[in-house]
C-alpha positions as CSV (number, residue, x, y, z in Angstrom):
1,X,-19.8,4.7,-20.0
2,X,-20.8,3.8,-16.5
3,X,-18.5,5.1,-13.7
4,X,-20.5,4.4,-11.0
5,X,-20.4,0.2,-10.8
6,X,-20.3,-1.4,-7.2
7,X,-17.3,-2.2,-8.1
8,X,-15.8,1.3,-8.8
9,X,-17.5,2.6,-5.4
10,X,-16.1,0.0,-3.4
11,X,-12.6,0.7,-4.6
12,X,-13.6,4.7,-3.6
13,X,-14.9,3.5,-0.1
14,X,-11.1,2.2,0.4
15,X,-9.1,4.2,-1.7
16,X,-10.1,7.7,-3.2
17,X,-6.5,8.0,-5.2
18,X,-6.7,4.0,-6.6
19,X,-10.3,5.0,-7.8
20,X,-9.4,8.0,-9.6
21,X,-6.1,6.6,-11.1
22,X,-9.2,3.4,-12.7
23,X,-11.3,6.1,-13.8
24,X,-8.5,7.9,-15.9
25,X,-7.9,4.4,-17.6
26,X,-11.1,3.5,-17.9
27,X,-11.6,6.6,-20.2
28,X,-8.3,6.3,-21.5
29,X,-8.6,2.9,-23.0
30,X,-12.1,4.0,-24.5
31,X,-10.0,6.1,-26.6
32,X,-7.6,3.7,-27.1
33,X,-9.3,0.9,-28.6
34,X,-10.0,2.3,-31.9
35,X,-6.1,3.0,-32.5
36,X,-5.5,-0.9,-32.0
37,X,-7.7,-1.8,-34.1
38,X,-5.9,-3.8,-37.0
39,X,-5.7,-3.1,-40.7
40,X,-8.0,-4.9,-43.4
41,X,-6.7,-7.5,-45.6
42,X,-5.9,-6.9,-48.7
43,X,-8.8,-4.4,-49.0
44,X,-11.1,-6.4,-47.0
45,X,-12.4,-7.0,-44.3
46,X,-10.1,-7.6,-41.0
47,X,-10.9,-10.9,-40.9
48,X,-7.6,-12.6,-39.4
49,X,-8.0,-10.6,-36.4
50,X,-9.6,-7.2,-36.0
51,X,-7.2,-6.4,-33.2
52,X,-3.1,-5.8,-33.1
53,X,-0.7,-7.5,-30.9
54,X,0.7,-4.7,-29.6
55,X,1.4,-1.2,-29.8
56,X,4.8,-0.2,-29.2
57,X,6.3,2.8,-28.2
58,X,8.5,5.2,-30.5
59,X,12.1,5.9,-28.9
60,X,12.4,9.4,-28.0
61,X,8.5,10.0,-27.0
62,X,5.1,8.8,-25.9
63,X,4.0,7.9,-29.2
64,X,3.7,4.2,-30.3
65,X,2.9,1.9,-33.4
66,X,1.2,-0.9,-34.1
67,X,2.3,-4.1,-34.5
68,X,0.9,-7.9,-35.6
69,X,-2.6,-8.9,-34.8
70,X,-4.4,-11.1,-32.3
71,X,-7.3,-13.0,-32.2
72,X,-7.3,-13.9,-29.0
73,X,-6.7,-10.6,-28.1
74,X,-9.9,-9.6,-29.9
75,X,-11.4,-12.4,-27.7
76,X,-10.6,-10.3,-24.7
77,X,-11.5,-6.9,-26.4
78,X,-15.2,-8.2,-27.2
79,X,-15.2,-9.4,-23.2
80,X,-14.7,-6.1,-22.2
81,X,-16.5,-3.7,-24.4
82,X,-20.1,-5.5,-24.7
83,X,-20.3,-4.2,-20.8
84,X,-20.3,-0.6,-23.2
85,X,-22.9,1.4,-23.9
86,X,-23.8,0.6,-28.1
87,X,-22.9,3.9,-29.2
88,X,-19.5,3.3,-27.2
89,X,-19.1,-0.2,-28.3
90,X,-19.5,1.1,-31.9
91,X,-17.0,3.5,-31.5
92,X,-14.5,1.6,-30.2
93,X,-14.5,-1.3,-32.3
94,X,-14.9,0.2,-35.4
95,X,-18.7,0.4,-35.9
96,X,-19.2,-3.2,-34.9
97,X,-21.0,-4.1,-31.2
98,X,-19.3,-6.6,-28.9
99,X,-21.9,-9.0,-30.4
100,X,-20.8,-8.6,-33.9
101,X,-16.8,-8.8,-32.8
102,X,-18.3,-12.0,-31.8
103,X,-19.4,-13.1,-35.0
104,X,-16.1,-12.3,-36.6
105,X,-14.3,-14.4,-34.3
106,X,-16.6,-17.1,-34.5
107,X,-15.9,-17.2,-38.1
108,X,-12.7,-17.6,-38.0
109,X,-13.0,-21.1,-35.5
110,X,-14.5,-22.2,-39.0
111,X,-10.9,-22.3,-41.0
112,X,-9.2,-24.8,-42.4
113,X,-5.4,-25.1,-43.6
114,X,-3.0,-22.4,-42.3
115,X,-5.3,-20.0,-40.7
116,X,-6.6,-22.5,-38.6
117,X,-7.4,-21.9,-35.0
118,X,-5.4,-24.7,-33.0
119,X,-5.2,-22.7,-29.3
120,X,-7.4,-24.6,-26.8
121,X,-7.2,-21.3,-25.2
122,X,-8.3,-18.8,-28.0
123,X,-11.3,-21.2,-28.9
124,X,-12.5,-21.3,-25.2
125,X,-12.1,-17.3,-25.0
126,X,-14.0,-16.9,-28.3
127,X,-16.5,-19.3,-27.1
128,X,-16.6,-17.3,-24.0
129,X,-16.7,-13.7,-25.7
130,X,-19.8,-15.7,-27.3
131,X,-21.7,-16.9,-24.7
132,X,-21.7,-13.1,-22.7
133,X,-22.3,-11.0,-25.7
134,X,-25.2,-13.7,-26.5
135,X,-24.0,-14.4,-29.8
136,X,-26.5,-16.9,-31.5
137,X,-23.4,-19.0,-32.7
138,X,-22.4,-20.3,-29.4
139,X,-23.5,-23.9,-29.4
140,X,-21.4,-24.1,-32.6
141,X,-18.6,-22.8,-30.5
142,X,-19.3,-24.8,-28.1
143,X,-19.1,-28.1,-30.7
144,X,-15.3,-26.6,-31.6
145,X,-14.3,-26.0,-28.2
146,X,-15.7,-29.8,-27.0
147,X,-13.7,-31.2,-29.8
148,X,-10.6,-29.2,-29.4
149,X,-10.5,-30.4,-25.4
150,X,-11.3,-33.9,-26.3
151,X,-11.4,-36.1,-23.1
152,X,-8.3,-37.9,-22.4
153,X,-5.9,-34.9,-23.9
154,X,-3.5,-35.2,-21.4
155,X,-1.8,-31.9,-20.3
156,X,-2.7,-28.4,-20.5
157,X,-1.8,-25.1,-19.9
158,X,-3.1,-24.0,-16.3
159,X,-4.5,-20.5,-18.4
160,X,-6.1,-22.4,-21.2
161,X,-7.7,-24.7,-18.5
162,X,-9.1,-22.2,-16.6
163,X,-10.0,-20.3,-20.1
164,X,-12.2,-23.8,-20.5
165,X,-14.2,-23.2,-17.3
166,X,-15.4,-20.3,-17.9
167,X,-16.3,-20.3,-21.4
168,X,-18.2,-23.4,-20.1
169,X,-19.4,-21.5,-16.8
170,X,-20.7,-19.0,-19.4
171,X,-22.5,-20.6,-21.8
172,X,-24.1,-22.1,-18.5
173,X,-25.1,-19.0,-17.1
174,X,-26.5,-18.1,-20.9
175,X,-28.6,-21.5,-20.7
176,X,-26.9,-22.8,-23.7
177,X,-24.9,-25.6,-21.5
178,X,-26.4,-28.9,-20.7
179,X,-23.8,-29.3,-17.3
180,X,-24.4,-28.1,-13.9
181,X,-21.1,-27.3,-12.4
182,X,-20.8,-30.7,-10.9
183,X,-22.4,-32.7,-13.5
184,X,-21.4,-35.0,-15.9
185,X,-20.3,-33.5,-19.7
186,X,-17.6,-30.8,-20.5
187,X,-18.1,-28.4,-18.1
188,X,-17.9,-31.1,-15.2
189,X,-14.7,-32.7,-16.6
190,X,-13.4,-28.9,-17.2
191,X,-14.5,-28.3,-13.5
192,X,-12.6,-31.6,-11.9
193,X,-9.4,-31.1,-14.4
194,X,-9.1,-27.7,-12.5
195,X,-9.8,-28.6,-9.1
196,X,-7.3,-31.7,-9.2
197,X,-4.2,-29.5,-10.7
198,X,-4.2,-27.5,-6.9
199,X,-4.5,-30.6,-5.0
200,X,-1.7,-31.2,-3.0
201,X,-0.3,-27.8,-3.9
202,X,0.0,-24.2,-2.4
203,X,-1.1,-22.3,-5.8
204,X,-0.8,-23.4,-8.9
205,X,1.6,-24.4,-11.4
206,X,2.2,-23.6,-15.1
207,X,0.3,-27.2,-16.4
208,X,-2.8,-29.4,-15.5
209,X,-4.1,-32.5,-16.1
210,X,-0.8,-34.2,-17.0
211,X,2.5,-33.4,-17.4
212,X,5.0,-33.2,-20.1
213,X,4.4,-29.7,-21.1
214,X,7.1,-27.7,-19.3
215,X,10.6,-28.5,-18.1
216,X,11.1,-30.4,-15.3
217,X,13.5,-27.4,-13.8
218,X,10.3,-25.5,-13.5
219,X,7.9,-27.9,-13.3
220,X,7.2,-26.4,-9.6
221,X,6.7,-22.8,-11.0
222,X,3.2,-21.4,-11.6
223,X,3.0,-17.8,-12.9
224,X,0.7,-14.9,-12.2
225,X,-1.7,-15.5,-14.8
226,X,-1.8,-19.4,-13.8
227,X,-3.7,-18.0,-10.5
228,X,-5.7,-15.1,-11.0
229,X,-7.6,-17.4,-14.2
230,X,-8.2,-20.0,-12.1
231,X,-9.9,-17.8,-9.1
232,X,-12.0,-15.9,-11.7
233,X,-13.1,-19.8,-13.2
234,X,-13.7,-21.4,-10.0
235,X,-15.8,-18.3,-8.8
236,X,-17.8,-18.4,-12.1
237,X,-18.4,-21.6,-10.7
238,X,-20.1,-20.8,-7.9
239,X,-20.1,-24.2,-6.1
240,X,-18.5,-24.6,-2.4
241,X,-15.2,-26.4,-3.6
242,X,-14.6,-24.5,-5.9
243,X,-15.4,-21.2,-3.9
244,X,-12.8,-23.1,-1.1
245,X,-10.0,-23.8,-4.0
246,X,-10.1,-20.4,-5.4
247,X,-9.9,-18.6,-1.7
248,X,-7.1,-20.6,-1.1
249,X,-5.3,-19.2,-4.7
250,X,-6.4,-15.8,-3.6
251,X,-5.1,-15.7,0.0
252,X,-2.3,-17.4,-1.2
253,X,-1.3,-14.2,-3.8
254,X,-2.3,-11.7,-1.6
255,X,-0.1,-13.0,1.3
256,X,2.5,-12.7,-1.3
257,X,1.9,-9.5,-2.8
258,X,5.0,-7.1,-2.6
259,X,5.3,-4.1,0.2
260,X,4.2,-1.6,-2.6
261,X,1.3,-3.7,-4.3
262,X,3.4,-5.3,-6.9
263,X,1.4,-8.7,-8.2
264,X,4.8,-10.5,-8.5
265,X,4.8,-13.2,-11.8
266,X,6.8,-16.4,-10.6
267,X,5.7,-18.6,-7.4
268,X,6.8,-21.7,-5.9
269,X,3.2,-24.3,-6.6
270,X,4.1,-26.1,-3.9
271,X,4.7,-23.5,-1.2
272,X,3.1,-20.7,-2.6
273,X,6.4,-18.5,-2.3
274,X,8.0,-16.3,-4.5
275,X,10.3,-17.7,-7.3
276,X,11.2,-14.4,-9.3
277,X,8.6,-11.1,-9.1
278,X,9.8,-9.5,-12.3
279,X,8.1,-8.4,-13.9
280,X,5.5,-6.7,-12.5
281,X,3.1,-5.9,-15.5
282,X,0.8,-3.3,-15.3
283,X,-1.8,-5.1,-16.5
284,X,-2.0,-7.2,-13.9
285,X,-2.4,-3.9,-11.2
286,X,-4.9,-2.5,-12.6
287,X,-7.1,-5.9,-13.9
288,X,-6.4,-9.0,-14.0
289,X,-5.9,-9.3,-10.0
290,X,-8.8,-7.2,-9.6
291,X,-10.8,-8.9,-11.8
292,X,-10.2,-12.5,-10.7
293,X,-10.5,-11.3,-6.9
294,X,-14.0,-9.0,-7.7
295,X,-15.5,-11.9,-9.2
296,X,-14.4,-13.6,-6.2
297,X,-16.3,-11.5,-3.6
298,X,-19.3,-11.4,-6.0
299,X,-19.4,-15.1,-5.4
300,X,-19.9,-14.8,-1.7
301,X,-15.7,-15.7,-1.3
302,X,-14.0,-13.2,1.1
303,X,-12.9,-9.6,-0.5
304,X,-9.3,-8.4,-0.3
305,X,-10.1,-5.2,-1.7
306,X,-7.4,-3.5,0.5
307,X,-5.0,-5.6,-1.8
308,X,-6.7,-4.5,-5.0
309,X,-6.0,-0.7,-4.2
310,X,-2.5,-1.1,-3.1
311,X,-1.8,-3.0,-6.3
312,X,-3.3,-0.4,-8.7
313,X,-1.5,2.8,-6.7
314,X,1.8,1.0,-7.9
315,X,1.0,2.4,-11.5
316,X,1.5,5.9,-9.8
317,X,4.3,5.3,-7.9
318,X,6.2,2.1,-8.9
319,X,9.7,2.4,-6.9
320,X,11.6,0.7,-9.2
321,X,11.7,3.8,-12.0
322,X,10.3,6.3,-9.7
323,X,7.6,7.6,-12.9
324,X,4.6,6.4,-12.9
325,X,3.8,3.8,-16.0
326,X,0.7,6.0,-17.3
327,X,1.9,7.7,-20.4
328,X,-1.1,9.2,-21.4
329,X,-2.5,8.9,-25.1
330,X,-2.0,6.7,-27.1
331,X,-1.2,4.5,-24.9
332,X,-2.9,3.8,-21.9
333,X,0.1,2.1,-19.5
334,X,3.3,0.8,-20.4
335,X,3.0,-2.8,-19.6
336,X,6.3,-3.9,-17.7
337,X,8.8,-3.1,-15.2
338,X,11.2,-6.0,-16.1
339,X,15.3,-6.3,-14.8
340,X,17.8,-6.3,-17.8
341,X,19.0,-9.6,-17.5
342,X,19.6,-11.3,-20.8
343,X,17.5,-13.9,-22.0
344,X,15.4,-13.5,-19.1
345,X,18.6,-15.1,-17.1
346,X,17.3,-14.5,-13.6
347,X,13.7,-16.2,-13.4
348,X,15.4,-19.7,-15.2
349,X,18.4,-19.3,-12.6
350,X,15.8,-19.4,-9.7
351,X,13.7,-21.5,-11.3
352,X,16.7,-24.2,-11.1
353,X,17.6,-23.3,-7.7
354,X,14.2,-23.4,-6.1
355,X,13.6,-26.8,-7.5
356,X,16.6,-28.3,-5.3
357,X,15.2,-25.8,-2.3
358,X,12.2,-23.3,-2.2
359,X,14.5,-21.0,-0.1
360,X,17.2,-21.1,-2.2
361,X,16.5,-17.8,-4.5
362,X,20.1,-17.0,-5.7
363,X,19.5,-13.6,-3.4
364,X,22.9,-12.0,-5.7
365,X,21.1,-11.8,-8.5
366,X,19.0,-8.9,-7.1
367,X,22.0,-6.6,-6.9
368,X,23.3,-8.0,-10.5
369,X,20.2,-7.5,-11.8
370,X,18.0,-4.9,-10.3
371,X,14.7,-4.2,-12.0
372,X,14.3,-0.8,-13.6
373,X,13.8,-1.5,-17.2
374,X,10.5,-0.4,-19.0
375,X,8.9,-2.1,-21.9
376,X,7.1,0.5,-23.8
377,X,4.5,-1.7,-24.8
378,X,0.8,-2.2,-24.5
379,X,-1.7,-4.3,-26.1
380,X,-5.2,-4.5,-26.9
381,X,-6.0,-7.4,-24.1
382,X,-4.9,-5.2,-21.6
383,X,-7.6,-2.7,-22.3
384,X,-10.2,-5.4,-22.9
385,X,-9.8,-6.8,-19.2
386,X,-9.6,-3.1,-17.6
387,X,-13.8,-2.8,-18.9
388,X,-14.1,-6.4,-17.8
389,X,-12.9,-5.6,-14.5
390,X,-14.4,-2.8,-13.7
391,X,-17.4,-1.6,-15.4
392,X,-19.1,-5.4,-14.4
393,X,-22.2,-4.6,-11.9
394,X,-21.9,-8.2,-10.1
C-alpha cells in the first residue's frame, strides 16, 4: 500500500499529527476488511453481498461481531480497494481483485423476484464501482441504472442523486458514456437534476428533483452526506458550474464546521446553518469530508485542507467523551458520538422548530441532552471510503 499519495503529503505539509493518525487507519482497515467480509450461502458462494452491515462491538471490550450484509456497502468496498496493490486487494477481499468484487455485484443487478436490486442508489454505486475498476460489464450497468432513473421519476434522494452523477461522470471518464457533462442523455439530465436541487438554496436538502419524499417539518433540512456527495459529483464533473455549485456546498460546510473539527450532520438548506450536529460520525472525519473536498481541489476548486486536518484530529481528541474513537483491532473507529435522546427526540424537535424560524434551535435541549453517547459500531463502507479518500493520486 502506497503511503506517500499527494494527498497524504499535503495533509503532512499542514498537519504532521492528522497525517499520522490517516496512516494508522489506512493500515488498520487493510486489516480490517477481511473480518467484514460476509459468510457464504448456504455453502456457496456470498452471492447476496460479500460484505456485512456492520460490525458491532461486544459489551465489556473492544471486540465486535458481525452483523447483516450489504451490497451497497460492497459497492463502496470495491471503490476503495481497486486503488490497492493486487496482492492487497486479494487479501482483503477474500482472494477476489476490486475488479472481480465488481463482477459479483454486477450480477446481482441481474435478479429477479425478492432479491431484486430496487435502490437507485446501490445500482448507481455498483455501476460506479464498475466503471473505475474497468469492469467489462459496465454498459450493462449502465442499461440498469438508465432504466432504474427513468426520465420524469420525480423525486429523489439528494445521496442517490449525486450517487447518479458520478457513476455517470465515471463511466465518462472510462469512455464507456456517450454524454459530455453538458450534453444531452443521462449524464446531462443527472447533471441538471443536481445543479437545480441547490438553486435558490444555501446547501442542500435531503431530496431533489421533486418533492414528496420527506416530511414537510423537515423539508428544509439537508444532512451531511446530502453535501459532501454532491461536492465529490459536481467536481467529477469538472465543468465551471458545477465547479461554482460545489464551492459554494463546500464553503458553505466548512464555515460551519464545529470549533474542534466536528462535520456536524443536520443543516438548515436554505441558510446553510446548523439544525442539530449530532452526531458526529467518524466516518465522516476521517473521509467522506475529505474525500468530497480533495476531489474538489483536484478539480482546480479552492482547497480547505486546514479544515480537513482539524476534522480528522477530532478522532484523537473528541471533547464530548474525552477518549479518542480509535479502538484499535478489529475495529478500526467507532462510528458515532450521538446524545441519548430517545428516538432521536432532539434532531425532529429542531427540525420543527427551525421550520417556523432558522434561529429558533430549542437551545435547552443541549443541556437535556448533551452528547456523550458512543455507538460501538463500524461498517465495511466506512473502510471502503477511507482507501478512496486517501490513497487516490489526483
Amino acid at each position: 500500500m502506497n503511503l506517500d499519495t499527494p494527498r497524504l503529503r499535503a495533509l503532512d505539509a499542514t498537519d504532521a499529527a492528522a497525517r499520522e493518525v490517516i496512516g494508522g487507519l489506512l493500515a488498520q482497515a487493510v486489516r480490517g476488511l477481511p473480518r467484514m467480509r460476509s459468510a457464504p450461502d448456504g455453502g456457496g458462494d456470498d452471492g447476496a453481498a460479500p460484505f456485512v452491515f456492520t460490525m458491532r462491538g461486544e459489551p465489556g471490550g473492544n471486540g465486535a461481531v458481525p452483523a447483516g450484509r450489504s451490497l451497497r456497502y460492497a459497492a463502496i468496498v470495491a471503490l476503495g480497494a481497486r486503488l490497492l496493490p493486487e496482492d492487497g486487494q486479494r487479501a482483503a477481499l477474500g482472494g477476489r481483485t476490486a475488479a472481480e468484487l465488481a463482477g459479483v455485484l454486477l450480477a446481482r443487478l441481474k435478479d429477479t423476484g425478492a432479491r431484486a436490486v430496487t435502490s437507485l442508489g446501490d445500482i448507481a454505486l455498483v455501476c460506479w464501482a464498475a466503471a473505475e475498476t474497468g469492469h467489462d460489464g459496465l454498459p450493462q450497468a449502465l442499461e440498469r441504472l438508465a432504466g432504474a432513473d427513468r426520465p420524469g421519476r420525480g423525486p429523489v434522494y439528494t445521496v442517490d442523486a449525486a450517487w447518479v452523477v458520478s457513476a455517470l461522470a465515471a463511466a465518462r471518464d472510462a469512455g464507456a458514456a456517450d454524454a459530455a457533462a453538458h450534453g444531452s442523455g443521462h449524464l446531462g439530465e443527472a447533471r441538471r437534476r443536481l445543479l437545480d436541487g441547490l438553486r435558490g438554496r444555501a446547501l442542500y436538502p435531503h431530496e431533489v428533483g421533486g418533492r414528496g419524499l420527506v416530511p414537510r417539518y423537515r423539508a428544509h433540512v439537508g444532512c451531511f452526506a446530502d453535501q459532501v456527495y454532491p461536492i465529490q459529483a459536481l467536481a467529477r464533473l469538472g465543468d465551471g458550474e458545477s465547479l461554482e455549485a460545489a464551492g459554494k456546498v463546500a464553503a458553505g460546510i466548512c464555515a460551519a464546521q464545529g470549533p474542534e473539527g466536528q462535520w456536524w450532520w443536520h443543516y438548515d438548506a436554505r441558510t446553510g446553518g446548523v439544525v442539530e450536529g449530532y452526531p458526529v460520525y467518524s466516518v465522516h472525519q476521517h473521509a467522506m469530508a475529505p474525500m468530497a473536498l480533495l476531489d474538489l481541489a483536484a478539480a482546480g476548486g479552492p482547497g480547505h485542507m486546514d479544515a480537513i486536518a482539524r476534522g480528522v484530529g477530532w478522532l484523537a481528541r473528541p471533547p464530548e467523551t474525552g477518549v479518542p474513537l480509535m479502538p484499535g483491532d478489529p475495529v478500526m473507529t467507532w462510528r458515532k458520538v450521538a446524545r441519548a435522546d430517545p428516538r432521536k427526540a432532539v434532531r425532529g424537535a429542531r427540525a420543527a422548530t427551525t421550520m417556523l424560524h432558522p434561529r429558533w434551535r430549542a437551545a435547552a435541549l443541549d443541556r437535556v441532552f448533551p452528547p456523550g453517547a458512543v455507538d460501538r459500531e463500524c461498517r465495511p463502507y466506512e473502510l471502503g471510503w477511507l482507501l478512496y479518500s486517501w490513497l487516490e493520486d489526483r
